[in-house]
C-alpha positions as CSV (number, residue, x, y, z in Angstrom):
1,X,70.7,175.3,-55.6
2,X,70.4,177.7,-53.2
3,X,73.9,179.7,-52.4
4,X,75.8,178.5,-55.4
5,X,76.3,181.2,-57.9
6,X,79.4,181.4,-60.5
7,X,81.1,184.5,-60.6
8,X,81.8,185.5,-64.4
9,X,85.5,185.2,-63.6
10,X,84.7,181.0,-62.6
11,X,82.7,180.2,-65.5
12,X,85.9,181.8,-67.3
13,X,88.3,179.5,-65.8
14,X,86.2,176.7,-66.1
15,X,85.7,177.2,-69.7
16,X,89.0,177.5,-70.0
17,X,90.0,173.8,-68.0
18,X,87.2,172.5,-70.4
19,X,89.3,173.9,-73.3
20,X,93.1,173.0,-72.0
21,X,91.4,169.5,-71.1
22,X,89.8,168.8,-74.8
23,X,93.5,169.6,-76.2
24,X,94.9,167.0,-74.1
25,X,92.5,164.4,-74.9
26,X,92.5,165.4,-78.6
27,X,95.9,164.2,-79.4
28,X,95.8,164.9,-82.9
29,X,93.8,168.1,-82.8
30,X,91.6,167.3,-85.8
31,X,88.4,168.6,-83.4
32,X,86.8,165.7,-82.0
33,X,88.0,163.0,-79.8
34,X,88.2,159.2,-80.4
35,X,87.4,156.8,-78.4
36,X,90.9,155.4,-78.7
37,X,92.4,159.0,-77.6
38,X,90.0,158.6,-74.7
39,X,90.8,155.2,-73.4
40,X,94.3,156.2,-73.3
41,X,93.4,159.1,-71.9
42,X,92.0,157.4,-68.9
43,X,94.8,155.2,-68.6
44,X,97.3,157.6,-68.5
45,X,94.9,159.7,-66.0
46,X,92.7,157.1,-63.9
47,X,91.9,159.7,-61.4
48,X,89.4,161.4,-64.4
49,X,87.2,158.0,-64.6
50,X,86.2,158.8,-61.2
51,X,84.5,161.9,-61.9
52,X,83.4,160.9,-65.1
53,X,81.4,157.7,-62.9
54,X,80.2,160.2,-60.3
55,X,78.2,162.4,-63.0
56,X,77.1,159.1,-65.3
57,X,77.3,156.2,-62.8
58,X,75.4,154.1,-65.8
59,X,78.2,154.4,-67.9
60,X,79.4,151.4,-68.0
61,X,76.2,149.2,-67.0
62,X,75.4,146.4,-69.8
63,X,72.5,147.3,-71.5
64,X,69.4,145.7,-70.5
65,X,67.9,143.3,-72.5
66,X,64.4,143.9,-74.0
C-alpha cells in the first residue's frame, strides 16, 4: 500500500483500542472471550458487526456442502 505508513505513536493507540476493546467484550476477565460474551456484545454494540462483516464478509455464509 503505497502512502500508508503507521507512525509508532498509531500502532500504540491502536494496540491500545485492541486492549480497552478485549476488556469490554471479556466480561468476566478470565482471558478469553465466549461466544456468549460476544453475541451480547454485538447486541449491545450493532455498529461493531459492520466492521467485523467488512473484513470477513463470509462469516456468516452456511457452509457449503461437500
Amino acid at each position: 500500500m503505497e502512502g500508508f505508513i503507521l507512525s509508532v505513536s498509531s500502532l500504540v493507540a491502536i494496540g491500545m483500542q485492541i486492549s480497552h476493546l478485549f476488556d469490554t467484550l471479556d466480561l468476566d476477565h478470565n482471558g478469553s472471550v465466549s461466544w456468549e460474551e460476544f453475541s451480547n456484545f454485538l447486541q449491545r454494540n450493532p455498529e461493531y458487526l459492520a466492521v467485523i462483516m467488512a473484513a470477513r464478509p463470509n462469516l456468516l455464509k452456511a457452509p457449503e456442502e461437500p
